[in-house]
N, C-alpha and C positions, 0 to 999 in steps of 0.2 A: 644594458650590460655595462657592468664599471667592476671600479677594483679599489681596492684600501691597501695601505700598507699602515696593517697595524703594529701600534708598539704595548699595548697592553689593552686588556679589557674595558669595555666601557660602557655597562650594564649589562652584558651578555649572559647567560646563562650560566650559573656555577655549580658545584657541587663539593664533593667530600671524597676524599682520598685520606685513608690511613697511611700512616708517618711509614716508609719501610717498605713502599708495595712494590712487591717482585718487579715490576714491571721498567721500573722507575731506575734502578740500580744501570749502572753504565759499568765498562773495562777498559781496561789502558795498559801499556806494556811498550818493550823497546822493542825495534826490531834485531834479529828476523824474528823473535817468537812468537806469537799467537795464538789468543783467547776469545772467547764469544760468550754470551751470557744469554740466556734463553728463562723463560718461566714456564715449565712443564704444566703446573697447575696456578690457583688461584694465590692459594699461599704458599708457592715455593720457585725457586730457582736456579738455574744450574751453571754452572761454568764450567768448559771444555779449554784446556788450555795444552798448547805443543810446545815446551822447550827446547831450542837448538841447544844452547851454552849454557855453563855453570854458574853465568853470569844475573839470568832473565827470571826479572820479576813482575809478573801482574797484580795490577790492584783490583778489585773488587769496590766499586765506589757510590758513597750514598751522597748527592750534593746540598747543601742547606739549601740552594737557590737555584732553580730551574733554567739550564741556560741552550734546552735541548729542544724543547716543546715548543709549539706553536703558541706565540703571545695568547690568542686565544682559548689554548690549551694547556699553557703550564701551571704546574701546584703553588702554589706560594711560597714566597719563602721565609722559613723560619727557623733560625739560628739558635734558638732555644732550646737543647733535648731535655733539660734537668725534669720535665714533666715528663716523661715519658718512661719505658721501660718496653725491651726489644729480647723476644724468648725465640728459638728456631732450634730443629734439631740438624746438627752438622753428620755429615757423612761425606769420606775423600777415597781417593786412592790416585796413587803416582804425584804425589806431592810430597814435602814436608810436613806429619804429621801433629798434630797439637802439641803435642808437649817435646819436640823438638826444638834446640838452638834454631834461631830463625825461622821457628815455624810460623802458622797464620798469627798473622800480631794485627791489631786493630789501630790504627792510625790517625789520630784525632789532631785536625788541622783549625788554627783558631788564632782567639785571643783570652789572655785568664783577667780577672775580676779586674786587674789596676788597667786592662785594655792592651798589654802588651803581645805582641806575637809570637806565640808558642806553637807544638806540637806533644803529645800524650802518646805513649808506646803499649798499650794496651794489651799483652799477651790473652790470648782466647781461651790458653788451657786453663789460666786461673778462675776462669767462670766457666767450666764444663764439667758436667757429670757425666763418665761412659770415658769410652777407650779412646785413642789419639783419633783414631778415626770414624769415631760412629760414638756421641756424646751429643746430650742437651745443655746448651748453652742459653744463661741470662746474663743482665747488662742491663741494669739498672742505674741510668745516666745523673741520678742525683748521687749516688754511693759507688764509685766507682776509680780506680786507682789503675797507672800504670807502671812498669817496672816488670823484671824478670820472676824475681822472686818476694811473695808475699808474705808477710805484711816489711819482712826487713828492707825492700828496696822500694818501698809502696810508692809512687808521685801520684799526689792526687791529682783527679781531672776536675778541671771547672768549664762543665759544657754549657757553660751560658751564652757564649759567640761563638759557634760554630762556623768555619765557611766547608769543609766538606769532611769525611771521614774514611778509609780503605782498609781492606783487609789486605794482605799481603799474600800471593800465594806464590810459591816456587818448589824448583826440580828437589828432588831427594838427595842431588850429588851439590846442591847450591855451593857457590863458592863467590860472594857479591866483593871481595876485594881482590883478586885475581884482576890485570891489566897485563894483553888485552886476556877478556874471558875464554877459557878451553870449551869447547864442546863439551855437551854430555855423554856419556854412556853410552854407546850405540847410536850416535850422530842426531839422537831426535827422541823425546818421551812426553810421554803422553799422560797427563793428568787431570783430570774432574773433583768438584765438589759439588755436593747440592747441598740447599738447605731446604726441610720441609716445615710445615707446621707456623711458619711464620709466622708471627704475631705481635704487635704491637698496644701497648695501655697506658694508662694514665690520663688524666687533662692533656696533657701534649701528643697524643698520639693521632688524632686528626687533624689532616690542612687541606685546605680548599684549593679548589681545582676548577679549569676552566672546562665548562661541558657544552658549548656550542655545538652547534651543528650548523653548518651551512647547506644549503636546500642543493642538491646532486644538480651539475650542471654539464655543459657539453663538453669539456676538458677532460682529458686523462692525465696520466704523471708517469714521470719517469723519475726511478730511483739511480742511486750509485751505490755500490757496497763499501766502496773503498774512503766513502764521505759520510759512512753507517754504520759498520761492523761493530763500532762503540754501544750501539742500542739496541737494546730486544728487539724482534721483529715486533710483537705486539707496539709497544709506544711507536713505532715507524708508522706502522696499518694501521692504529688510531687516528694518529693526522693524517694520514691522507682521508680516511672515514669521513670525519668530521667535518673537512675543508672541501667534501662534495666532488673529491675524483673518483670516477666507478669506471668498468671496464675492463682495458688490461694494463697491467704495469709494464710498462717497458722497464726491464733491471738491469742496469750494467755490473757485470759479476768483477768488474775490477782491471786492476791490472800490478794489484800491490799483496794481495790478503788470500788469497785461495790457491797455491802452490804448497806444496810438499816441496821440503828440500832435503837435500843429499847435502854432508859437509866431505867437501872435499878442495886438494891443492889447498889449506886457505883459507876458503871461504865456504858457499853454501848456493849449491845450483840447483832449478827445479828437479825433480825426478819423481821418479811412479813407484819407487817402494813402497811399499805397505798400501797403496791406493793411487787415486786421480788428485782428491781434493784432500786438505786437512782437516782433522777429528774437527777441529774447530770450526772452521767453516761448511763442513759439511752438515755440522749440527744445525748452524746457526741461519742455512737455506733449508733445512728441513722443518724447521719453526715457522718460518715465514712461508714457505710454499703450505703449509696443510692449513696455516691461517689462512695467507688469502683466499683457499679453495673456500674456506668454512662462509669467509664474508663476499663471495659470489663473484671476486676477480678472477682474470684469466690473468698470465704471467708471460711476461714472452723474457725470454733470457738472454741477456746481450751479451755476447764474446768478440773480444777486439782482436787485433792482432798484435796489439800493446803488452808490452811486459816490464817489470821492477828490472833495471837495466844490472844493479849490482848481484841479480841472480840467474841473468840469463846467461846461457851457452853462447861463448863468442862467437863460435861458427853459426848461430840460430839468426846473429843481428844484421842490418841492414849496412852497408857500407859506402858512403862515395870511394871515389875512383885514388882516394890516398890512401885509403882502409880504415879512415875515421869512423865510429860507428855513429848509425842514426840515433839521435840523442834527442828527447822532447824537451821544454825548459821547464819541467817542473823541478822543483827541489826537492827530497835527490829526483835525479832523472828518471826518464821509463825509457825503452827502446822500443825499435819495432822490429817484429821478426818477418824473414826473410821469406816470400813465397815461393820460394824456388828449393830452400831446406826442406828434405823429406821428413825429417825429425821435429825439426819445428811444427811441421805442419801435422802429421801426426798427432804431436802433442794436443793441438790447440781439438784437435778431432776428438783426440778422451776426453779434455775436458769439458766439451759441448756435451757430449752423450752426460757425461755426470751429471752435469746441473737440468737438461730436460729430463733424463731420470728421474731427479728428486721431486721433482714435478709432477711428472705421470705417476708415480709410487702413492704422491698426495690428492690423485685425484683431477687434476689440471689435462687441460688436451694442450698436447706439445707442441711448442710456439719456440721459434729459434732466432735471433738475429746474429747478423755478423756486421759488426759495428765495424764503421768506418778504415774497410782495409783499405792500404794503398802505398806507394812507395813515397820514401820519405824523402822531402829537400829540403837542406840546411839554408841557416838564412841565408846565404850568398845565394842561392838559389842552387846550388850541384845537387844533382839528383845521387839519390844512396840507391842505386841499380849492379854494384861491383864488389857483392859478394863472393865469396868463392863458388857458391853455389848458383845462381843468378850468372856470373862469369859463363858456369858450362854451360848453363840451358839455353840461353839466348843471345850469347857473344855480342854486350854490349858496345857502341863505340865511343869515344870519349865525349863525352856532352860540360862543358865547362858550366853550363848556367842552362834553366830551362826558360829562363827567362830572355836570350838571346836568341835572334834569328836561327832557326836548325835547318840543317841542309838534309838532302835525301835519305843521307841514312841515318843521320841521327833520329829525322823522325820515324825511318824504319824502326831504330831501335827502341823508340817509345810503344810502337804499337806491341812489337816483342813481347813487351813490358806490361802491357796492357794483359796481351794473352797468356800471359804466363802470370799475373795477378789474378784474371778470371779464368784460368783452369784451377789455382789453388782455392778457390769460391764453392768451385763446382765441385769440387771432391769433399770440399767440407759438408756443402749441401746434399752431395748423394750420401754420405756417411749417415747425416740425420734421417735421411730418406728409408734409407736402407733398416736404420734401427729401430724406429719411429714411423710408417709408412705415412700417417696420418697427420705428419709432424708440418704444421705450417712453417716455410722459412722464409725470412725478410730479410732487406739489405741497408744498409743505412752508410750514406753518403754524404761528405759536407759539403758543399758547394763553392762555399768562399774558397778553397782549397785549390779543389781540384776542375772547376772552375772563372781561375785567378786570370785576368785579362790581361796580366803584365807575364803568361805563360801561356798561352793559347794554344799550347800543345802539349800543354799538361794533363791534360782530359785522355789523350791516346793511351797513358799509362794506367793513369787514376778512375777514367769511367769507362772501363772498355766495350765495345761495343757487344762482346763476351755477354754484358750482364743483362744485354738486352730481354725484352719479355719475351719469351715466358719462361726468364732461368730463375726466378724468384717470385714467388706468389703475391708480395708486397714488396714495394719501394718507399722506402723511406726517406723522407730528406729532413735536412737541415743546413741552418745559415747562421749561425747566432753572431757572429763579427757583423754578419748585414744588418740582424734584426737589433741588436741592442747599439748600433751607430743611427739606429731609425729610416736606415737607407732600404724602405721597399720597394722603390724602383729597382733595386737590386736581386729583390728576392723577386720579383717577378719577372725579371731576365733569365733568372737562374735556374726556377723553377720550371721555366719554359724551355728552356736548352734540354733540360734534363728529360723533359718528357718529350722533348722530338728526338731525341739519341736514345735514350729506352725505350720509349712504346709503350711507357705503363700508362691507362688509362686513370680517370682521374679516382672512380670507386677501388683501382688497386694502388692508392699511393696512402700515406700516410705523414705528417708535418709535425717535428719533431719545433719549436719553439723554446726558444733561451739562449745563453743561458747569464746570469748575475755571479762575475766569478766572489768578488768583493761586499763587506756590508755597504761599504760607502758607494757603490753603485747601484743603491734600490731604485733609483727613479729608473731605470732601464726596464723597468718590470711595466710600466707603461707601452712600450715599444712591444715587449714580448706578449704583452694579451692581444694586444693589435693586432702584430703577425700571425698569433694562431686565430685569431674571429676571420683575420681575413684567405686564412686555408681554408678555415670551417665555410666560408662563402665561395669560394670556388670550387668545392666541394667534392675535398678528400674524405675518406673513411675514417681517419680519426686524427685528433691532434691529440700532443701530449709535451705538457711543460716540462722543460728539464731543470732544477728537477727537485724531488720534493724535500731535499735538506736546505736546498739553500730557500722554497717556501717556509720551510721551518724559520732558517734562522732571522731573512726578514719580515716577515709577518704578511705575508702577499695572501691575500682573500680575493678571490675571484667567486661573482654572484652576476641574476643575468635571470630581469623583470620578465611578464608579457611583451614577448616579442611583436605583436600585433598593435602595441600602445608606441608609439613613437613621439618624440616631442620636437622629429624637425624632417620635414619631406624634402626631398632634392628633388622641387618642381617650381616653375618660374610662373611667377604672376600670370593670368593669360591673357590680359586683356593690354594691350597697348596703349600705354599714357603718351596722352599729349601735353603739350605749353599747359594747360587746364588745372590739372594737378600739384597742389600745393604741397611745398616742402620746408621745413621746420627745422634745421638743426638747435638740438638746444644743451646747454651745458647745466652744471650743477652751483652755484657758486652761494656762498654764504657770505654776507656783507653785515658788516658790524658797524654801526655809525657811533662814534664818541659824539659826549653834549656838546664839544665846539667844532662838531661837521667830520674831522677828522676821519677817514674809515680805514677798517680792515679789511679784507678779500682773501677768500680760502676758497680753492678751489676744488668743489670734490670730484670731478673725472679729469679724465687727463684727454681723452677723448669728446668728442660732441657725437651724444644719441639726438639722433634722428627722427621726426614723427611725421606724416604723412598722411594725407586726404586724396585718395584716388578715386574720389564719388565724381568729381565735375570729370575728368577724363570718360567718364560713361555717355557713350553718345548714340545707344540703338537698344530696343526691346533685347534682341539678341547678347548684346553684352551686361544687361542683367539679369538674363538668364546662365551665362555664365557663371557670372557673379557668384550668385546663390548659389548653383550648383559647388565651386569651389570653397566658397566658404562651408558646409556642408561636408564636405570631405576632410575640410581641414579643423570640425567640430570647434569653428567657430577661434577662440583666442589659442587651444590645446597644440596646435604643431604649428610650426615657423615654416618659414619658407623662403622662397627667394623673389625678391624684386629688381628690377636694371630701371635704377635712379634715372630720371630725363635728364638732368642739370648735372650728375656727375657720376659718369662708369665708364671711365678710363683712365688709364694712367702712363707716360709717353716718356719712357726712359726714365726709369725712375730707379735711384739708387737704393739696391737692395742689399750692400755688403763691401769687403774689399778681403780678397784672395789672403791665405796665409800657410799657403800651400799643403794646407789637410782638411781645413774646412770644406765640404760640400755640402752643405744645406744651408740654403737661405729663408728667411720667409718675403715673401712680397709684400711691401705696403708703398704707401702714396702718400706724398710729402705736401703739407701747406703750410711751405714759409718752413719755421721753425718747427710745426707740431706734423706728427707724424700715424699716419692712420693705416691699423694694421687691414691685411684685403684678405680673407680667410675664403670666400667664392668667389675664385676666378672664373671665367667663362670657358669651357673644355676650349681648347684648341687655339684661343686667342693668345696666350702668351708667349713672348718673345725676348730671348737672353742675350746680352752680347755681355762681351768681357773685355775688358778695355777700348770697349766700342765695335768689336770684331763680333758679327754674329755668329751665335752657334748653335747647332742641333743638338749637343749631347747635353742633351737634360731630358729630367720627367718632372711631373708636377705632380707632390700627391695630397692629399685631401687637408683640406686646412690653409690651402694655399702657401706650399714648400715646395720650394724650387728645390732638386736634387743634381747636380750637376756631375754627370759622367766620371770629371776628372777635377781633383779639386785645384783650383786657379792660385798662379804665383804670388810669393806675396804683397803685396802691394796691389796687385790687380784689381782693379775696379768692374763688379758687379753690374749691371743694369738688368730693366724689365719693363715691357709694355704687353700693356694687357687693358680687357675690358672687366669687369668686374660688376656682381650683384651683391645686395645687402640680404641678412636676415633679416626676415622682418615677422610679425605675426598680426593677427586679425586682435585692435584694442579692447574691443567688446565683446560680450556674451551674444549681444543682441546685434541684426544687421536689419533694419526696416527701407522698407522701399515701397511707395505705392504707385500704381501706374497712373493716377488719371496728374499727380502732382509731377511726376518725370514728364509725361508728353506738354506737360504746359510749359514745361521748358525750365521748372524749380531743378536746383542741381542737388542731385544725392551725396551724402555723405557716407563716407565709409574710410573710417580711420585706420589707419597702422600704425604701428610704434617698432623701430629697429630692437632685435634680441641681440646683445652681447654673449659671447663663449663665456 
């Protein structure tokens, strides 16, 4: 099992994609409004779009350079359209139509022939034949001019550097110089275009596309909408395809993009007029739910308690004990709503039925989760338990910090808290129950969180013993602070608390793995295939990386051999060397001699590999019968293993670091003199940590030989480690001979090894 983090193809499998393919087109737009683009058919595609203000324009956009797709799977890019020519028939309604001041104008973003950076204003009526709203339109990129009125205000285009292009589309009451913008008409309108018939020709109307497939492996995915709604569901459901996730999609429906709003006082707060979801999102999980049915996922729909914080209902939000509300640190913020608001909760109950509706409608069997609810604490640590609502139900008392010692009642009032988190759980669950009878519901909980050893009684709110089994048919965990800081000793404290306070066995859990918030954090992604191999080995019913945009955007390939082939066994030599057994360190070095003696010295390791003769150690019929037998298992030179060196496997305080008060992980090695030898097999249970010379127990040790230290040490603090230690080593030869009448005369066997390096 391994992983790449690709940055572009490199001999993989390619293909052909025409210049224009529905699929391929992305949207963008300010908030609040909101658009989604779908491809109905092969050659056509749609866009649903909701304006609040007279202010909101969506683009419709084709990019010269792919910066969406999976290294693996993106088209190439090519800036050139002058070869090309782009025919489609247009059809709108609740827009600006064609031949409107600021109707759809085509937007050409570049550079013209002297390389200077321009933009081209492309009106679409002057190339359409048919009415404002139901015309064939061509665009022929070598003949082609922008300007309002033709030919007397003509600007030619020079599409020879193209970096992307957009259509423009907006409300019927548009008014883009108004500051700040008025709403429109009736608080909210609703407009579509499609285009069908699509077509592109010429020389330039083909570019090459990356058509890998990677072999389906034990990994699932976890989507975001709120990190997607940019992309057709088809381009989403292709990479995940391709990159070999099967199963179910765990989907988090957001917490930014799937409301209806009301504009009111002001501004613009959720509300259920006209429906649950917007035109637009409701389209654009209607796409994606009857796709994945088609390509054989199951879908489970993730609803948080999270919400877009400038549209929620003040009385909905969480509050400490000043009436600050709970505020996430995203930019802009999210909130989180109250589980004590009847209204909020409510709320979140339609919106769950809508989105496993869309599901079940497409065919899917209804799959629910409720993503990580729980009350929120600001950094200082005050817990947002003193809502107004919250207030009545379980008459909070003042908690300054949860992170401070609590007396009787304050952890009374955690558990409160707890119970009145997990009765809003269970209504949301019976809701689905109720509508859905068949409807599987899961829970999903962060650990880091709610879990946090600097609040040990933050678990009374956050895990309530409420959620125990069997209030939920799956548990789901996640840790991704533990798993991308590499700290699984952590995750396997965590994961263990969680299932001695729940009770969910291990076939009903599930290990949610991630997540890489940043590009410049791809090496993280190391850490997160680890953590999910190592759920998939203590053996949960699925894992699923979170999540497949940001696989997208670093190019993270997960693949995964014959598992029965292995190239290294954790089993130790069997046979006990003595003084007998010859040992060999040897180095690399290249010596250069000048005609007058003169030399140079280059050293090629930095390290001394090890070679070794453990034949004279054999001293009975019985230990070469061993012998054979293990070499035989270990098909001769093909798997490594471990040795305990006679002459050197220990190591007696040996400096592995010095504190800087967030460091906790060290690796062990063994010091000679100046040079420094890394110890990757420690011996289980030999090792031994002090810190500034003061022993301690709080460490783990996890594979690779990493000390993980409970608490990380002040700065200045000095590290130590005594331990015993084994080498890798492997069988040198194909061949191992021994004959018996030449061993009893007392001739000593040979049987070489040679140390394996990582």
């Amino acid at each position: 099992m391994a992983h790449w983090l690709c940055s572009r193809r490199e001999g993989q499998v390619g293909g052909v994609v025409s210049r224009f393919d529905p699929r391929f087109w992305t949207v963008n737009f300010p908030r609040p409004m909101m658009a989604a683009v779908t491809n109905p058919a092969a050659d056509a595609l749609r866009v649903d779009a909701v304006f609040y203000t007279r202010g909101d324009l969506a683009g419709l956009i084709w990019e010269a350079e792919d910066r969406f797709d999976h290294p693996l799977l993106k088209y190439e890019t090519a800036r050139d359209f002058r070869a090309c020519r782009l025919r489609f028939r247009w059809r709108s309604a609740g827009i600006k139509p064609l031949d409107a001041v600021n109707g759809p104008t085509l937007t050409i973003e570049g550079r013209d022939a002297t390389g200077v950076a321009r933009a081209w204003y492309v009106r679409l009526w002057n190339y359409a034949v048919g009415t404002p709203e139901d015309a064939s339109i061509a665009i022929d990129f070598a003949d082609l001019a922008g300007g309002f009125l033709l030919p007397g205000e003509a600007d030619p285009v020079w599409a020879g550097d193209v970096d992307r292009m957009f259509v423009s589309l907006v409300a019927p009451d548009y008014d883009g110089g108004a500051e700040p913008p008025a709403p429109v008409q009736g608080g909210a309108r609703e407009g579509w275009v499609e285009w069908t018939g699509i077509a592109c020709d010429g020389p330039g109307s083909v570019l090459d596309i990356g058509d890998a497939v990677v072999p389906e492996h034990g990994f699932a995915i976890a989507s975001g909408y709120d990190d997607s709604y940019n992309l057709t569901p088809a381009r989403l459901l292709r990479n995940a395809l391709h990159l070999g996730y099967r199963g179910a999609i765990t989907h988090y429906v957001g917490m930014s993009h799937y409301f209806r709003l009301d504009a009111l006082y002001g501004g613009f707060y959720v509300g259920l007029n006209g429906g649950v979801l917007n035109a637009a999102c409701a389209a654009w999980h209607r796409d994606f739910a009857e796709r994945a049915a088609r390509l054989g996922y199951d879908v489970i729909w993730s609803l948080s308690y999270e919400l877009f914080d400038a549209h929620c209902w003040n009385n909905w939000k969480q509050r400490a004990a000043d009436g600050a509300p709970a505020q996430t640190g995203w930019v802009p913020p999210s909130t989180l709503l109250s589980p004590c608001h009847d209204g909020a909760m409510g709320y979140l109950r339609q919106v769950a039925t809508a989105f496993v509706g869309i599901g079940v409608a497409a065919g899917l069997a209804a799959k629910f989760q409720i993503g990580e609810p729980w009350w929120w604490t600001m950094p200082d640590g005050r817990p947002c338990l003193y809502d107004v609502a919250a207030m009545a139900a379980f008459a909070p008392v003042p908690i300054a910090s949860v992170r401070a010692a609590m007396t009787a009642a304050q952890t009374a009032t955690m558990d409160r808290a707890g119970a009145a988190l997990a009765a809003s759980t269970a209504a949301l669950t019976a809701a689905m129950k109720a509508r859905f009878p068949a409807c599987e519901t899961l829970l999903l909980t962060y650990l880091p969180t709610v879990l946090d050893r600097a609040a040990p009684e933050l678990k009374r709110a956050n895990m309530p013993i409420g959620w125990a089994s069997p209030a939920f048919d799956v548990l789901q965990l996640e840790d991704y602070d533990w798993v991308t800081d590499g700290d699984a000793a952590a995750t396997a404290r965590g994961v263990a608390a969680a299932t001695q306070r729940l009770g969910y066995p291990r076939h009903r859990q599930h290990y949610l793995s991630g997540f890489v918030l940043r590009p410049d954090q791809a090496a993280q992604w190391r850490f997160i295939e680890a953590a999910g191999l190592a759920a998939r080995a203590r053996g949960v019913a699925a894992v699923f990386l979170w999540a497949l945009p940001q696989v997208m955007r670093d190019g993270f390939v997960h693949f995964e051999g014959d598992e029965d082939v292995q190239d290294y066994d954790d089993v130790l030599f069997p046979i006990a060397l003595g003084r007998e057994a010859e040992v060999a360190p040897a180095f690399s070095t290249t010596v250069l001699t000048a005609a007058g003696g003169a030399e140079q010295r280059h050293a090629g390791w930095v390290e001394a590999r090890t070679s070794y003769d453990v034949g004279p150690g054999l001293r009975s019929e019985a230990d070469i019968a061993m012998l054979l037998a293990f070499f035989r298992a270990r098909m001769g030179p093909a798997r490594a293993f471990r040795l305990r060196d006679p002459f050197d496997a220990t190591g007696t305080d040996e400096a592995i670091g010095s504190g800087d008060g967030m460091r906790r992980r060290f690796d062990l090695v063994k010091h000679y003199g100046a040079a420094t030898r890394r110890i990757v097999r420690p011996v289980t249970g030999s090792v031994r940590v002090a810190i500034d010379g003061v022993a301690t127990q709080g460490f783990a040790v996890e594979d690779g030989g990493v000390v993980v230290l409970d608490t990380a040490p002040r700065t200045g603090a000095a590290v130590t480690a005594s331990f015993t230690f084994d080498v890798t080593v492997r069988f040198a030869e194909d061949r191992l001979r021994v004959a018996r009448a030449t061993f009893l005369a007392g001739e000593a066997v040979s049987v070489p090894l040679i140390e394996v390096r990582a």
